[in-house]
C-alpha positions as CSV (number, residue, x, y, z in Angstrom):
1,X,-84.4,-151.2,42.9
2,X,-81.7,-153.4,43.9
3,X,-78.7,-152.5,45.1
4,X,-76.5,-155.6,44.1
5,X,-73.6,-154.6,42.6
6,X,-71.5,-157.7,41.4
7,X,-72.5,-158.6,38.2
8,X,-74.9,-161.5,37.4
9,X,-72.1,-163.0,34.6
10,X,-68.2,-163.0,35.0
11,X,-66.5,-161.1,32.2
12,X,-64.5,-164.1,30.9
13,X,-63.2,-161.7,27.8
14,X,-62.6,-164.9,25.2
15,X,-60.8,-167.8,25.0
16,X,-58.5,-169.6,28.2
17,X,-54.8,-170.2,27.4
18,X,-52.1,-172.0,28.9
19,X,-48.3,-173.0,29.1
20,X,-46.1,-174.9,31.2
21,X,-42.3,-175.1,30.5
22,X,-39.3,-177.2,32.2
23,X,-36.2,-175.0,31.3
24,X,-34.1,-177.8,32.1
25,X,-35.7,-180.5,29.1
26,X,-37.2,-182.8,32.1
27,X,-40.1,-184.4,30.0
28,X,-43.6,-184.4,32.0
29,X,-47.0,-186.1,30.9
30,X,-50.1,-184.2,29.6
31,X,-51.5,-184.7,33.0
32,X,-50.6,-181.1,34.1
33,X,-51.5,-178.8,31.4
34,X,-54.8,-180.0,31.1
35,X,-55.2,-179.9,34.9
36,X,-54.4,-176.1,34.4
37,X,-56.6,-175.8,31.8
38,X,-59.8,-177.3,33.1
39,X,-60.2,-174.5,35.8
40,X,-60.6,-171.9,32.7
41,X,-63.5,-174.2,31.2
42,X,-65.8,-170.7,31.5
43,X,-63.9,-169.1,29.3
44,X,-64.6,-171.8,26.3
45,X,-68.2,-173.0,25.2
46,X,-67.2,-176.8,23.7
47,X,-66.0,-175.5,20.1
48,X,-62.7,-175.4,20.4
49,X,-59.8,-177.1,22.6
50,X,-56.2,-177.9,21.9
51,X,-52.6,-178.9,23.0
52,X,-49.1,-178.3,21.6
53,X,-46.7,-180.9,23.4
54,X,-42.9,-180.6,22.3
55,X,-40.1,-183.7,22.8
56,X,-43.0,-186.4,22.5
57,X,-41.1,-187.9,19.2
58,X,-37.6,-188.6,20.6
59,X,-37.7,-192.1,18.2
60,X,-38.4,-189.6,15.1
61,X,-36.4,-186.5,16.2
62,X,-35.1,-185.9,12.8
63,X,-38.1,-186.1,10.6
64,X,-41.2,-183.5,10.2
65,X,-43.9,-185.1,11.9
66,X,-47.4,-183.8,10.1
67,X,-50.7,-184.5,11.6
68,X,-53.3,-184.4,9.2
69,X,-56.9,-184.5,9.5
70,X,-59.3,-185.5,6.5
71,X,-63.3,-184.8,5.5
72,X,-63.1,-187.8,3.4
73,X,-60.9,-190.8,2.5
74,X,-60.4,-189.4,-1.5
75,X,-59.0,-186.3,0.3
76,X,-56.0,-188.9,2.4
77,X,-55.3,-190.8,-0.9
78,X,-54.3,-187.3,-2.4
79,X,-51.7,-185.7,0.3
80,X,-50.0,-189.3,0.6
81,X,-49.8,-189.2,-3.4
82,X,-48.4,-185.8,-3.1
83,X,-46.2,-187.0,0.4
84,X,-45.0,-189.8,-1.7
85,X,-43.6,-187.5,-4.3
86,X,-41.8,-185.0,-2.4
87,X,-41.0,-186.9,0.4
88,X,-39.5,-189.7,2.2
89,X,-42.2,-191.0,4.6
90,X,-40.3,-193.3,7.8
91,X,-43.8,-193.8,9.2
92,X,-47.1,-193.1,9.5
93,X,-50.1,-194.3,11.7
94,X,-53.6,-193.1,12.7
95,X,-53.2,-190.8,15.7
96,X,-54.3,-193.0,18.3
97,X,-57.8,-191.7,20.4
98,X,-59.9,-193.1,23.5
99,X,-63.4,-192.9,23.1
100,X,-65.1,-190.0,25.0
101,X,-68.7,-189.3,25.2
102,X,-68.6,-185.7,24.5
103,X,-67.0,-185.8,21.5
104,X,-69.3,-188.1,19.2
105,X,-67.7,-187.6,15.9
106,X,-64.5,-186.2,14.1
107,X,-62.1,-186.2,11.1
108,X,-59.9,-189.1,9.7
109,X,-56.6,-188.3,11.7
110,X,-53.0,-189.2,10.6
111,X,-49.8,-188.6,11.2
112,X,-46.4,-189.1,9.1
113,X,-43.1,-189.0,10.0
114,X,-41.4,-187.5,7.2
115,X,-38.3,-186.1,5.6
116,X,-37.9,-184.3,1.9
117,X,-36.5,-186.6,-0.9
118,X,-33.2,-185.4,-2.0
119,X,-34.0,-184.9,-5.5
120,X,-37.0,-182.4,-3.9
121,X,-33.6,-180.6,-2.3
122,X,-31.5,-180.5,-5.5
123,X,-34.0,-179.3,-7.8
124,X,-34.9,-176.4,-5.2
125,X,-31.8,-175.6,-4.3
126,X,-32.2,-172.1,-3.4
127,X,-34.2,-173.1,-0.7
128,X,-34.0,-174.2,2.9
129,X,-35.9,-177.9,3.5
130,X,-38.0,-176.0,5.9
131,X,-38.7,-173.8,3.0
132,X,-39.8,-176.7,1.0
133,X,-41.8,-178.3,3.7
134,X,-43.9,-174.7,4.5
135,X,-44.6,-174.9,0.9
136,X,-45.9,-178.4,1.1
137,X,-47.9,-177.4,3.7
138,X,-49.5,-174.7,2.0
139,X,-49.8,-176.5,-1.0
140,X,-51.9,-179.4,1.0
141,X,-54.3,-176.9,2.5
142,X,-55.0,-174.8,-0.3
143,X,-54.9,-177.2,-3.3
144,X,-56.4,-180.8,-1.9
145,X,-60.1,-180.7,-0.5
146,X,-60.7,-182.2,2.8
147,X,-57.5,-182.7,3.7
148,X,-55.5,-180.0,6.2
149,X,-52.0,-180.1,7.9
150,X,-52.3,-178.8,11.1
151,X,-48.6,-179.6,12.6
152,X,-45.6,-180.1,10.5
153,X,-43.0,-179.5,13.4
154,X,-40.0,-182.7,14.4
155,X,-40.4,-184.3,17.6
156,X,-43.6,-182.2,18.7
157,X,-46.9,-182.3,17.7
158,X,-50.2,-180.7,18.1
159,X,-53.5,-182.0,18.9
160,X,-57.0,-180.5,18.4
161,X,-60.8,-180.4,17.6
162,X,-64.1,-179.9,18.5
163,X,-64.6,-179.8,22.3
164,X,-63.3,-178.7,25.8
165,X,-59.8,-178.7,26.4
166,X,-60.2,-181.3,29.2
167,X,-62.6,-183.5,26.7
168,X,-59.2,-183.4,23.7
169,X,-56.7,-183.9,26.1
170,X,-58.6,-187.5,27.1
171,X,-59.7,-188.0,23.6
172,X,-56.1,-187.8,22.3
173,X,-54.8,-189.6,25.4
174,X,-52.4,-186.9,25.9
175,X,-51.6,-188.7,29.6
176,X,-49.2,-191.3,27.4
177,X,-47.5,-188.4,25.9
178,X,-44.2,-187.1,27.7
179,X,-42.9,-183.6,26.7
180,X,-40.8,-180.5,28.0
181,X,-43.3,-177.8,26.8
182,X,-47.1,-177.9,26.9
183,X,-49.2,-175.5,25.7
184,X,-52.9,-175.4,26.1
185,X,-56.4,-173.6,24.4
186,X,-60.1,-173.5,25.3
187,X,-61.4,-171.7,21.9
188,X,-64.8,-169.1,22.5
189,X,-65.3,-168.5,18.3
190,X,-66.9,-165.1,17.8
191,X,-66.7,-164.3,14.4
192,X,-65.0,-166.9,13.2
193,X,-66.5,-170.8,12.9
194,X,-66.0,-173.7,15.2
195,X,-64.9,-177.0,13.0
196,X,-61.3,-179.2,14.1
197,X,-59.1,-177.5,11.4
198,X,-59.9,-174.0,13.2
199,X,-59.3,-174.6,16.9
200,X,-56.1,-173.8,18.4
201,X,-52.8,-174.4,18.6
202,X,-52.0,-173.3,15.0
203,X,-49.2,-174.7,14.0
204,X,-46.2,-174.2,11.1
205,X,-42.9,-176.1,11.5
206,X,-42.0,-176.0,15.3
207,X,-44.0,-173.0,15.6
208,X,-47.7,-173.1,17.4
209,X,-50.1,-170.7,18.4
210,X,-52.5,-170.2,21.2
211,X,-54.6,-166.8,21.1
212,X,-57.3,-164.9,23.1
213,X,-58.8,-162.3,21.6
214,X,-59.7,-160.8,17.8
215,X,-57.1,-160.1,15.3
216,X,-59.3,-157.0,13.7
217,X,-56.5,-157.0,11.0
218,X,-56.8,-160.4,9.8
219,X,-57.4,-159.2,6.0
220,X,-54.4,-156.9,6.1
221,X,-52.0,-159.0,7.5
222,X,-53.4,-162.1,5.4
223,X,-52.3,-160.1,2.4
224,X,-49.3,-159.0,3.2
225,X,-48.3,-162.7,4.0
226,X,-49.2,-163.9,0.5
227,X,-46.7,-161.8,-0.4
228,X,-44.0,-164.5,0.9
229,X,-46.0,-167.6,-0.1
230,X,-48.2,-168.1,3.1
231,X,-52.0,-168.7,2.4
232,X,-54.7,-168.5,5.0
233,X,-56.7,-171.5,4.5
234,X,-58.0,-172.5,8.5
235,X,-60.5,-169.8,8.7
236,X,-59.5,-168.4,11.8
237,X,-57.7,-165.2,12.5
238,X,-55.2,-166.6,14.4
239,X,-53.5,-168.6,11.7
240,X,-51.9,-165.4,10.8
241,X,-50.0,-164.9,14.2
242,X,-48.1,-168.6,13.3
243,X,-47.4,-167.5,9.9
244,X,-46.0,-163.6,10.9
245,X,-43.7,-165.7,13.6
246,X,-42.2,-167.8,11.3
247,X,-41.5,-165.1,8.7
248,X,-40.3,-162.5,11.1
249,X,-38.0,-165.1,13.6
250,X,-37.4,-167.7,11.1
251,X,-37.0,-165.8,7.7
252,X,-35.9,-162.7,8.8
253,X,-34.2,-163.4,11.8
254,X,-35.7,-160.8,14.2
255,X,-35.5,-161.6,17.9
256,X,-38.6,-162.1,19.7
257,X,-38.7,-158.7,20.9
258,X,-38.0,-157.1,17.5
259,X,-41.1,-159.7,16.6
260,X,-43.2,-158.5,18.7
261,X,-42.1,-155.3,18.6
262,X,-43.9,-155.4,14.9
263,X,-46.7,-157.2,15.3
264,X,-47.5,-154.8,18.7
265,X,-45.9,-152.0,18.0
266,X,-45.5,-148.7,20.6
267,X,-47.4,-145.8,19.6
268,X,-45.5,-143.0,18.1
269,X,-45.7,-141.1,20.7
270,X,-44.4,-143.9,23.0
271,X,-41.5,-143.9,20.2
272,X,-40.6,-140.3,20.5
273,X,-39.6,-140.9,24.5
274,X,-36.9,-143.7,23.8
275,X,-33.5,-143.5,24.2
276,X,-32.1,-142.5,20.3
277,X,-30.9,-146.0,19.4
278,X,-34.2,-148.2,20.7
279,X,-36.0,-145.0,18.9
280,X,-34.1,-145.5,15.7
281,X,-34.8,-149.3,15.6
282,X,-38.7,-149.3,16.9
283,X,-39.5,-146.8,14.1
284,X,-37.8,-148.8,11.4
285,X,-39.6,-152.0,12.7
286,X,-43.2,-150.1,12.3
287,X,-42.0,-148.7,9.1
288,X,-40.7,-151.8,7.3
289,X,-43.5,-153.9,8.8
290,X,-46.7,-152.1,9.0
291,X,-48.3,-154.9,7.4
292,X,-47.2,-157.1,10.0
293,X,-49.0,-154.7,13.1
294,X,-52.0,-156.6,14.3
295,X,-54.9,-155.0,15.6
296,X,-57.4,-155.6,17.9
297,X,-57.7,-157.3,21.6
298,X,-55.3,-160.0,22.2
299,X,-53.0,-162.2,24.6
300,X,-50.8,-164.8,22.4
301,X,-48.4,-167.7,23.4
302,X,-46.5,-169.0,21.2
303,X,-44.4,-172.2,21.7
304,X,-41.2,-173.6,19.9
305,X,-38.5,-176.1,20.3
306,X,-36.5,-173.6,22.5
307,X,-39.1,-172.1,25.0
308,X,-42.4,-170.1,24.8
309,X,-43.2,-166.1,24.6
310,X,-45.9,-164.7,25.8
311,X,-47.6,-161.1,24.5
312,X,-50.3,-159.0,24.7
313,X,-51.9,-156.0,22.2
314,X,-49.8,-152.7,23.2
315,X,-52.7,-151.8,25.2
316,X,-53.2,-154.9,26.9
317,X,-57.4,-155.8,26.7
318,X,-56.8,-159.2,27.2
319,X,-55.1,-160.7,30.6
320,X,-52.1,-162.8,30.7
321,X,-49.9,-163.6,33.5
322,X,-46.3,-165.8,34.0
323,X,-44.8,-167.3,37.2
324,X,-41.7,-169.8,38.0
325,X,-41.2,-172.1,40.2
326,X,-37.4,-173.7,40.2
327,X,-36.8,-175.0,36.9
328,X,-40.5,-174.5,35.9
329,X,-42.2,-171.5,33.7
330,X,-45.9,-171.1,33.7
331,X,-47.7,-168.5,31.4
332,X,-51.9,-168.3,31.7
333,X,-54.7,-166.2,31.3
334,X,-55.4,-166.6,34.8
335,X,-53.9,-166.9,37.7
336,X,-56.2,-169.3,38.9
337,X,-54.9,-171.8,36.6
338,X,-50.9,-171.5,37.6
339,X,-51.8,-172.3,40.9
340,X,-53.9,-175.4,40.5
341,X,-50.8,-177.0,39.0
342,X,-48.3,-175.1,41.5
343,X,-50.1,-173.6,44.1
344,X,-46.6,-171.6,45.9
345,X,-44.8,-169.8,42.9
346,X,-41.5,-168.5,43.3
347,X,-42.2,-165.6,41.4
348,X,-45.7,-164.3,39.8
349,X,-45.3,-161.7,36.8
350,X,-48.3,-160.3,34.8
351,X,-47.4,-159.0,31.0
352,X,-47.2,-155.4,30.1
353,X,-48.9,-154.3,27.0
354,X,-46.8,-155.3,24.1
355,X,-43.7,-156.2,26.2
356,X,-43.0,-160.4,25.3
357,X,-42.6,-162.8,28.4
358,X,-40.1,-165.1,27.2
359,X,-39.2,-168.5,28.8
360,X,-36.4,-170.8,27.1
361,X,-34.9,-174.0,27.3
362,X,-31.9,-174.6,28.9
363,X,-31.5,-171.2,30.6
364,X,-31.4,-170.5,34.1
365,X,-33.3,-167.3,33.7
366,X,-35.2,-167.1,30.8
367,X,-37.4,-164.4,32.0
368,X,-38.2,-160.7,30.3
369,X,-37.8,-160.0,26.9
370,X,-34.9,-160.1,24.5
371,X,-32.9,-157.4,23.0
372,X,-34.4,-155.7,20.4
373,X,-31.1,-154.8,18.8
């Protein structure tokens, strides 16, 4: 019998993610995060990769810029019929690709530079021009076949497919790009398929999504956000995690604690030990958004135009871990990866379960989590 006693396999529990941010707005290539991401390449298997880059569209800062990939060209003449109707389009172009050898065949990809056509305002004036833009959005991916918005936010985009990180980050020639947030996703699909529309970031508005783990409650919380007008459509679980952030920060105004705070909630008993008034709030969060809670294994990053937050499930099963150096914020699932882009940190952090890591723009600090009240 041997006695070895390492295992034969590393335990690469799911899917790699990574972040970089420059707090001060200094713009840097793609270069960097997909140097950080490439060392995680065990924790992918080639179905999945992804980027979110913010500030690439300084020249288009004002307009929604959608990328949208189609199955077929009858699916492209629909959504610009539809775009054309509802909204002012400034400029549109394919998204410009390199050849790569690993990645033999894709979608149609465009992207449009858009704002919403002031009649579109007036008749819906009840609602917000995000509003009306989510709802185009939704309306694309549900109602029009082979066609699928997969970034709607201004001046950032996201770009993904069918691959390894490194393999979409060559292929989308994200080396030209220049922005002041990165984020970054090798995808390892378990129950879930492997096509471009379903690899991460997942992306609403300014809002995208990187995720490692299962979101067991993906039929819950999918219902409960039909409630408010979002459809799942991208067959993925993680589509729900963009959609809850943009209700719960945007709509409702929660701060990223209080966000988090619902979607990885303390258990009662953790409850019954606070202070009175974080006791009073935590237990009206879980109360008032119980169909928010998502269950299961999980790290998420999320990025926006004003930083990134980091967050695990409450019992933390999937790793994440933060670190700063100067002016620069780095959130990964390993540690491994931080360091082949900044090898001496200033500072190395690794998350608590349920407890966000935030990082913003334009803040000195920008580390630890928000109030809650």
């Amino acid at each position: 019998m041997s006695s070895k006693r390492v295992p034969d396999q590393k335990d690469i529990s799911g899917c790699a993610i990574a972040g970089i941010l420059c707090e001060s707005g200094r713009r840097i290539t793609g270069e960097m995060i997909i140097r950080a991401i490439t060392p995680m390449r065990d924790r992918s298997n080639g179905l999945g990769g992804g980027f979110a880059a913010y500030g690439i569209y300084p020249q288009y800062a004002d307009q929604y810029a959608l990328h949208i990939l189609y199955d077929h060209p009858r699916g492209k003449q629909e959504a610009e019929e539809l775009l054309s109707r509802r909204c002012i389009v400034h400029a549109d172009e394919t998204v410009p690709t390199r050849p790569v050898e690993a990645i033999r065949s894709g979608p149609i990809l465009h992207r449009y530079f858009v704002s919403i056509k002031p009649q579109e305002l007036k008749a819906n004036y009840d609602m917000t021009e995000d509003d009306i833009l989510v709802r185009l959005v939704m309306g694309i991916n549900a109602d029009i076949d082979g066609a699928f918005v997969f970034s709607s936010g201004k001046n950032m985009g996201v770009f993904k497919g069918v691959g390894y990180p490194e393999d979409i980050g060559r292929f989308f020639r994200l080396d030209e790009y220049e922005a002041y947030l990165w984020t970054a996703h090798g995808r390892f699909p378990t129950n879930t398929t492997g096509w471009w529309g379903g690899a991460h970031p997942f992306g609403l508005l300014d809002w995208s999504v990187v995720h490692n783990g299962e979101i067991s409650s993906y039929g819950i919380n999918r219902r409960y956000l039909a409630n408010f007008g979002y459809h799942c459509t991208l067959q993925t679980d993680t589509e729900v995690v963009t959609y809850l952030f943009d209700l719960l920060v945007r709509k409702h105004g929660l701060s990223f604690e209080a966000a988090c705070m619902a979607m990885a909630p303390p258990f009662w008993n953790q409850i019954d030990r606070m202070s009175p008034e974080r006791r009073d709030v935590a237990r009206a969060i879980r109360a008032v958004y119980g169909g928010a809670l998502l269950n299961g294994p999980f790290s998420v990053l999320v990025g926006h135009s004003r930083g990134m937050v980091g967050f695990n499930d409450r019992i933390k099963l999937r790793p994440m871990v933060a670190a700063r150096k100067d002016d620069m914020f780095f959130i990964a699932s390993e540690e491994g990866a931080i360091r082949e882009v900044c090898p001496h940190p200033d500072s190395v952090q690794h998350a608590e379960g349920g407890v966000p890591i935030v990082g913003k723009l334009r803040n000195g600090r920008g580390w630890g989590p928000e109030s809650a009240v």
